[in-house]
Structure formats: structure tokens, C-alpha cells
N, C-alpha and C positions, 0 to 999 in steps of 0.2 A: 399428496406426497406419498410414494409408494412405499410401503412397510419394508421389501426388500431390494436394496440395494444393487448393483451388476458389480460384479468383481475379474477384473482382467487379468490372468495369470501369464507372465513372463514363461513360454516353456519353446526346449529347446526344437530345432528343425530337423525331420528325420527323413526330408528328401530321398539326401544322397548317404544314412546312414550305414549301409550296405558296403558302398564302400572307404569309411572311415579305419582311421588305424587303430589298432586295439586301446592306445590312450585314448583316442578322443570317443569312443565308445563306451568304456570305462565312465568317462565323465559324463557323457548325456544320461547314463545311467544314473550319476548321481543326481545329476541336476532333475530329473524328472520324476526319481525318489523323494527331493526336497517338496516337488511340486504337490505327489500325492501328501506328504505329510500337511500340509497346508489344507487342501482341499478334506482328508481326515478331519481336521483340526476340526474344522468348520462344521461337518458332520457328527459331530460328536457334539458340538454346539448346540446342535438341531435336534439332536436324541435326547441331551440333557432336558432341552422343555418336554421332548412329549413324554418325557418319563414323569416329570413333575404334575402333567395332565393328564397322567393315566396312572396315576396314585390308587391303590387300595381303597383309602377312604374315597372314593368319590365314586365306588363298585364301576356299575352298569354305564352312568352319565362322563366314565374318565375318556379322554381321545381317544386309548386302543380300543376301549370295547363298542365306543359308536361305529369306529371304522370297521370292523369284523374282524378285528385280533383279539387273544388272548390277554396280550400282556405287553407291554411298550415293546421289549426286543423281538416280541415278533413281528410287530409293525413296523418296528426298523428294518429288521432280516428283509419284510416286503418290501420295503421302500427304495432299500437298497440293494436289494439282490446279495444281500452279503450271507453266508452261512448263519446259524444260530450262533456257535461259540464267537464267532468276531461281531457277531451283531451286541449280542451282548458288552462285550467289551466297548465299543462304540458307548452303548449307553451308561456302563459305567462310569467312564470316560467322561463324558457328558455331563452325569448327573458331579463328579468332583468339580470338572472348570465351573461350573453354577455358582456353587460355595465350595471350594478348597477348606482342606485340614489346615490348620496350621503348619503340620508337617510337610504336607504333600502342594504347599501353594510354589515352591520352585519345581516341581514335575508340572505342575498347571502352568506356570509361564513356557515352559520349556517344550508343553503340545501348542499352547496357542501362537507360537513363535514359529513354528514350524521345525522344531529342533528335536523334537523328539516323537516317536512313531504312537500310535495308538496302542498298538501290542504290547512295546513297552513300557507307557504308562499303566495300562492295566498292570500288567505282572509287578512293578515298584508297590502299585497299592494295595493288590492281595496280598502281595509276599511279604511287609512289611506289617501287614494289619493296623489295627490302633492300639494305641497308649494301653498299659494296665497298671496293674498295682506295683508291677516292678520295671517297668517299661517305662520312663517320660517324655513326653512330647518332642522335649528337645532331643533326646536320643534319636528317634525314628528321624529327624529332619535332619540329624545330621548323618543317619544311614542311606538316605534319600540322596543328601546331597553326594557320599560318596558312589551310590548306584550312577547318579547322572552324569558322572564326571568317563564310565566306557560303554552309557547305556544303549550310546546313538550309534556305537561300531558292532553289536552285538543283536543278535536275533532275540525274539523275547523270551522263550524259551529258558535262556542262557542268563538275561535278565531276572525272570523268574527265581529261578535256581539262587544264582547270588544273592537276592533278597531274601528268599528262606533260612540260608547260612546266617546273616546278619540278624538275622530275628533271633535264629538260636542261640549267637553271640552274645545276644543282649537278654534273653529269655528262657536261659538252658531249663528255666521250675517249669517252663508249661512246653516243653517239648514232649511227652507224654500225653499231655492233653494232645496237644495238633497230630501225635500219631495217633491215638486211638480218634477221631475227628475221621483220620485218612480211613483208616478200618472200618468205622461206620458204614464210609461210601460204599463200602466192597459190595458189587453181586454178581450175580450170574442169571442170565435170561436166555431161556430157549424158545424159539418164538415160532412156529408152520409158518410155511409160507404156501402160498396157493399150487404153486406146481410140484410140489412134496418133499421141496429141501426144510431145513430149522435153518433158523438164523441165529447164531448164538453173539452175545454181545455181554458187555459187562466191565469193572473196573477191578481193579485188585488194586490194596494195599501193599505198599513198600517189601515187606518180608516175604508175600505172597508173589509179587511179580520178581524177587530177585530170584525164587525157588523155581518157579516155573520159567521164564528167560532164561535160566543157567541150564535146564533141562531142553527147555528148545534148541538153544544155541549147539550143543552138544551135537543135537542130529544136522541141524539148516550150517554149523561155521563153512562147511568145506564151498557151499554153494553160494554164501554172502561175504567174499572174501578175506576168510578167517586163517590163519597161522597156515604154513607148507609144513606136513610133517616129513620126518628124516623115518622114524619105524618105518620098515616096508608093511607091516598090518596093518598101522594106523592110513597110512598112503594108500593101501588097496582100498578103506574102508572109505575115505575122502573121497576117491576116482571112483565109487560107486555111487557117490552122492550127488555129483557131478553130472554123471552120464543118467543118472534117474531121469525117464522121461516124465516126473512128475514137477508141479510149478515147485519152487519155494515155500508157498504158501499151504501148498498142500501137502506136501513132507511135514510143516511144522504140524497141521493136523492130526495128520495120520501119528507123528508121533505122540502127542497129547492123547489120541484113543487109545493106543496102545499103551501109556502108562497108564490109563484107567484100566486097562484090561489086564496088565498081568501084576500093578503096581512098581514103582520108581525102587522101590528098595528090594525086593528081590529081582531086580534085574542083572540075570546072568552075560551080557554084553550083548545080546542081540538086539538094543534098541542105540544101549550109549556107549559100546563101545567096550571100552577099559575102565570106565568107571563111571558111579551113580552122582547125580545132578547135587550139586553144594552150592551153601550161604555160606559166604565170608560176611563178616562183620569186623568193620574197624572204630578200634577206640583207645583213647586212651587211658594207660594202667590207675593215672592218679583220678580220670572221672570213674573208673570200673571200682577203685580202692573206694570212693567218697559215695557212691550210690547217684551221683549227682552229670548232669552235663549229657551231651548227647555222645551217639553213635549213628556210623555210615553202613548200611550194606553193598558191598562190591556193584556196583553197576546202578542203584539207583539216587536221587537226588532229593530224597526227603531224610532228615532225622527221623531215629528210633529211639527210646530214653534208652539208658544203662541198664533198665531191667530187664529189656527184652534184648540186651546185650550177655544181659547176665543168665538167663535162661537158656538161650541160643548156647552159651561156652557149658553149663551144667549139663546138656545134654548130650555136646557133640565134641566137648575137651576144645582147647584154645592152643596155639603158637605163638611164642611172644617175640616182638621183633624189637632188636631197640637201635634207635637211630642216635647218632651223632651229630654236630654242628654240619657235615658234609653229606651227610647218608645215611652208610650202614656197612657193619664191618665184614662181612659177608663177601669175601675175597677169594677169586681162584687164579688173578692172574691169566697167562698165558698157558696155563699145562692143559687148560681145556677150552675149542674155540666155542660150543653152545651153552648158553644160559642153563642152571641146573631150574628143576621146578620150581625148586626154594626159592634161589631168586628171582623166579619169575614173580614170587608171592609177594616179595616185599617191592619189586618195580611194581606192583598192581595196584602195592597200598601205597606207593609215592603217589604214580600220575595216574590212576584209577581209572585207564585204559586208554586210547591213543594219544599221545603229545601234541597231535599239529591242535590248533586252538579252535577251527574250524570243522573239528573231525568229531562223533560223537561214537566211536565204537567201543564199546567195550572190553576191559581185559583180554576175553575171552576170546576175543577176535584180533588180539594185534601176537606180534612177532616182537621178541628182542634184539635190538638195534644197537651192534657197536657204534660208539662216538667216534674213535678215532679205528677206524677200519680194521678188521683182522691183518687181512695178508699188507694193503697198501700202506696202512699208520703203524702196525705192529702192534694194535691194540689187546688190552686186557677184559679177558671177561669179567669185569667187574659189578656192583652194583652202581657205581657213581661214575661209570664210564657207558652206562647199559641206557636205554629210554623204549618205551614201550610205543610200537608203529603199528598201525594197521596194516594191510597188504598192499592196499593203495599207496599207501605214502609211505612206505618201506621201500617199496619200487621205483615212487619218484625220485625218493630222497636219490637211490644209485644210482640210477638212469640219467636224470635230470641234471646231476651237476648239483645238488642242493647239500649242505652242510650244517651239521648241528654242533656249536662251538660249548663248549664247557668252561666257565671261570667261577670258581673257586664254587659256590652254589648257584652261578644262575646258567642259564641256558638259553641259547639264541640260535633260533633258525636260521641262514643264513643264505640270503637268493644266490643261482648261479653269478658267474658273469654276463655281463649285458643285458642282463633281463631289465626290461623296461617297466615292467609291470611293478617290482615290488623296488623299491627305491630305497629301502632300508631292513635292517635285518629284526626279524619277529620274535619277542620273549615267549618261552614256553615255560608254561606256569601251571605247576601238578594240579588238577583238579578235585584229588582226593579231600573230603572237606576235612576231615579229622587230622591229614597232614599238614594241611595249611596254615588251619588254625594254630596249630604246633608253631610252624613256623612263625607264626605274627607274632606268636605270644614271646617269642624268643627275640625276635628283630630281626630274623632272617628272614621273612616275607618281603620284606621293602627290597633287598637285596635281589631276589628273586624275581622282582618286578611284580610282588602279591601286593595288595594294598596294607598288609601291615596292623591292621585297626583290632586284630583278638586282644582277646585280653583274660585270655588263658593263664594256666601256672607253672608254666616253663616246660612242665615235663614233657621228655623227648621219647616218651616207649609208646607208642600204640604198639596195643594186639592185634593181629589179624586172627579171630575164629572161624575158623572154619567147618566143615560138616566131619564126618570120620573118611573121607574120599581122599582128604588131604596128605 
């Protein structure tokens, strides 16, 4: 009787896919997505044992080390030809479907069913962690179950992200630990390489990569389709950035040496322009009053506690915004048709940089978007009339025919005419976490189309701090 079985996969015909119509190419796409999750599935099956045979305790005699691997996910990584970081995941993966948590055994039916991706089970079960002293089993399983319910339409990444939110939901005492946890990993390695470049590599913590990305961004927006400026200085300065015969990638360098060369704070504009590189940080007033509960910094997706909320405003002074059931009162009307800074600040701290739900740019790189059009709706420059676009999808939105409806708090993208592709119209749901959570804690999340589940204390002021630039 042979130990492994033969498995026939049902997968679609790709002949004549060349010439199919953009539906029926759409679908083989999914259907051949459903096929690798399967096939995943299975594989993760198969990591799970060799990881159980390639156990610590068992050193030298475990399956990796007789085979000439290190460690089980490097033998995966061989086996599979997959990178390390998905190899790993595979094996984590693997090593839950064996024996499931309690919490995590509906994420375990949901990979071996073929329902749910490998990425994003990994990301459900870091981001969630386990049980503590203030955490119960049943809390995580029912965080679990609300990640599963948009985990299969979303990348893991984004997965990720929302399960961190939900930990801190549930775990605001040890958000302090999990950043100082992030802070640990930080380094920095300079490495020769044989033909006499370095190769520099490393990770930054949350506060560290939003100070340095807000500095990069500064020089690289104009070249990675960041905001059209109206200044004709800032416009020349864009069009120089533009026409640089240097990559992207090399401009962000050159500017990183050069703020080690002349430093980020006295820079007279020759590197950023009009102004020196800033952290925002968002919180709200009643966790910043109580010492307790987390905070966001503008562009990245880990909590920070209150302290380093509260150090960050001791040093650099704070802006206090305060929102209402609809927004924010921060009103110009029509007497003026561009966004002021101001409000670019509190659009930053609603949707925490581009609206479309697919789009990951930050603040710093979008444009504000009247709802109902300047000249064509007669719209107002308002905050709750305004939504924060990238360049890309600033342009399709006009180009395209696409529309963004506003009712009362929620928000719906809205396909042109005749589009085939999108069949209904898409909620666009702020992704700042500190506003959201606002919102859930209030009932306006559900409204919104947020899942609603905070359990917050109503209060509607976040702070945006900022650096002195502001």
C-alpha cells in the first residue's frame, strides 16, 4: 500500500486564454488561486512533519540536519524553491494544522479547505499571538474569527496589519512591550562586497522608519507619483526630480548620505526643500490623559504606547484636532478651491493616506480630492467633503468616470458606467487605526463599513503631533 497517495486537481484550461474576455480571465485567475491554495495547503502539511522531525531535541539525528540543512525551513525553502520568509511561513503553517490552538483551529480548517491562503494564516497567527494574563482564549478566537470573515479578499500584509489592531484592542497593557519587542530588532549592517560596493541592509523600528521615510519621501514624492505642486519653487524643485538622470533608488540614497553629512536639522532647503522631515503621531486625548492605550505614527502600521506618544509631543509640541459624529469642523466652504495644510492634517489623520482600499501610499504622497467636484458639483473645500488620493487614483478617479459618494459617514467608491469588471460599488474605510478605533467605540464603524468590534471610551479628539515643521 503506498504511503502517498495521487491527487487530481480540477484546474482551469488556458489554451485559448489569450483570447478570453477580461471576465472570463478574471475568473481563471481565481479559480487557479483557489487551486494553489489547495496545493499550499498540502505543503504546509508536509513542512508541518519535517519541522516536528527536525526538532532541536533530536540536534544532529533531526530530518534537516541529516539532509544538509540548518533548520526545517531551510529544507523547506530547498524543497521548494520558495524564498526563506514564505518558506518559513509554509512551516509555521504546517507546524499549527498538526495541532491547532484552540483559537486558531477555524484558521486551520479555513487553509486545509482551501479557503484561506498561507500568507494569510501565517499573518492571523503572529498578529494575534497567544492568550495572556489579560487576553483569553476566547477573545483571540473570536478576533480570528472576525479576521476570516475579509481575510480571503485581502493580501497578508493587510491581514497582518488588522490583526495587530485587534491585539491592541484586546491588549492596550502590553503594547509597550510589542514596541519595545519591534525596537530590539532594529540594526544596521554594512557588509564589502568583493567588487568594492557595501551592501547595507537592516530593519528599523516604527518611530525610526516613520522619521526616515518621511525624510526620504521628501526628496523621491515628485518621482513616485506624489502630490502636483501649484508653488512654481516647489514645481521647479519636483521637475528637477523628475528629469534627474539618477534611479529612484539612488536619489533616496544620495539623500540618506547627505543627511548624515550635513544632518536633517540644520537643513537649509538644499536637500528637502521648504521644510525638515516630521513624525506625526496619532492619539487619542483620553488614552494620552490616562497614560494608557496605544498610538499610530502617520504612515506606519505598528502601535507605539502613550509614552512614546507623550515624549514625541514634550519635545516637538502637539495640534489637537477634534472630530465630531461627521468629521471635523474645520470649514472653508467655497471661498477657497485648495485644501489649506491644516486640513490636509486632519484628512491624513481620518484615512492615513490613499482611500482606494488597494492602494498603500502614504499621506505624503496623495493629493486632496473634492467629493462633489470644484467647478462641475460646485463643491466645498471642506474636511468631510475632501478624501485623501494618490496621483494615480486622483487621475483615474477624473479620467475614468469613477465616483466617490458621501452619505452621512460612509463612503463608497463608485464604478463608472458599464464597467464590467466591478459589479458593485466599493466602501472606503479610513485606515488610520486610532480613528477607527474612535469610530467602533462610538457605533460609527459599522456605519462606515469598519467592523465596529473597539471597545474604546467614546472619546472623539485624537491628537495629531507633530514635529516643529508643522
Amino acid at each position: 500500500m503506498p504511503l502517498i497517495a495521487t491527487t487530481h486537481l480540477e484546474v482551469p484550461d488556458l489554451t485559448a486564454i489569450a483570447h478570453a474576455s477580461d471576465e472570463e480571465l478574471i475568473e481563471a485567475m481565481r479559480q487557479w488561486a483557489q487551486t494553489r491554495r489547495v496545493v499550499d495547503a498540502g505543503l504546509a502539511t508536509l513542512a508541518g512533519v519535517v519541522a516536528a522531525r527536525s526538532s532541536l531535541e533530536l540536534g544532529y539525528d533531526g530530518l534537516a540536519q541529516r539532509a544538509g540543512a540548518r533548520t526545517a525551513d531551510a529544507l523547506v525553502s530547498q524543497l521548494t524553491g520558495t524564498s526563506g520568509p514564505e518558506a518559513r511561513a509554509i512551516t509555521s503553517v504546517g507546524a499549527m494544522l498538526g495541532d491547532p490552538a484552540p483559537w486558531l483551529s477555524e484558521v486551520a480548517t479555513r487553509v486545509t479547505e482551501g479557503a484561506l491562503s498561507i500568507g494569510a494564516a501565517a499573518a492571523i497567527q503572529t498578529g494575534l499571538g497567544s492568550p495572556s494574563a489579560d487576553v483569553a482564549a476566547d477573545d483571540l478566537a473570536d478576533a480570528a474569527r472576525a479576521l476570516l470573515s475579509t481575510a480571503r479578499e485581502l493580501p497578508p500584509e493587510k491581514v497582518a496589519r488588522r490583526a495587530r489592531e485587534l491585539r491592541d484592542d484586546l491588549d492596550e497593557a502590553g503594547i509597550a512591550d510589542r514596541e519595545a519587542a519591534l525596537r530590539d530588532k532594529r540594526f544596521l549592517r554594512l557588509t564589502p562586497q568583493s567588487d568594492g560596493t557595501t551592501r547595507l541592509s537592516g530593519l528599523l523600528d516604527p518611530e525610526s522608519a516613520a522619521l526616515l521615510t518621511d525624510a526620504i519621501d521628501a526628496v523621491t514624492a515628485p518621482r513616485r507619483g506624489g502630490p502636483r505642486f501649484v508653488d512654481p519653487s516647489a514645481r521647479a524643485r519636483a521637475d528637477a526630480v523628475i528629469q534627474d538622470r539618477r534611479t529612484t533608488e539612488q536619489l533616496a540614497l544620495d539623500a540618506l548620505i547627505e543627511m548624515v553629512r550635513i544632518a536633517a536639522a540644520a537643513d537649509e532647503g538644499r536637500v528637502f526643500g521648504t521644510r525638515t522631515p516630521a513624525v506625526r503621531v496619532h492619539v487619542a486625548l483620553a488614552d494620552l490623559a490616562r497614560g494608557a492605550g496605544g498610538a499610530h505614527l502617520e504612515g506606519q502600521t505598528s502601535a507605539i504606547s502613550t509614552g512614546t506618544a507623550e515624549r514625541i509631543a514634550c519635545a516637538e509640541g502637539s495640534v489637537a484636532i477634534q472630530f465630531d459624529d461627521n468629521g471635523t469642523p474645520l470649514r472653508l466652504g467655497r471661498s477657497r478651491r485648495r485644501f489649506t495644510q491644516a486640513q490636509r492634517t486632519v484628512l491624513a489623520a481620518i484615512w492615513g493616506g490613499c482611500a482606494i482600499p488597494e492602494c498603500e501610499r502614504p499621506p505624503s504622497w496623495t493629493e486632496a480630492h473634492h467629493i462633489n467636484e470644484w467647478h462641475r458639483d460646485h463643491g466645498s473645500t471642506d474636511v468631510d467633503d475632501g478624501i485623501l488620493l494618490c496621483r494615480h487614483h486622483h487621475l483615474l478617479t477624473h479620467n475614468n468616470g469613477w465616483k466617490i459618494r458621501r452619505d452621512g459617514t460612509r463612503y463608497d467608491l463608485i464604478p463608472p458606467p458599464g464597467d464590467r469588471l466591478h459589479r458593485r460599488s466599493i466602501p472606503l474605510i479610513p485606515r488610520n487605526p486610532t480613528h477607527r478605533r474612535l469610530l467602533r467605540a462610538s457605533g460609527v464603524g459599522a456605519e462606515r463599513g469598519g467592523d465596529g468590534d473597539g471597545d474604546g471610551d467614546g472619546e472623539r479628539a485624537p491628537r495629531v503631533i507633530p514635529t516643529s515643521s508643522q
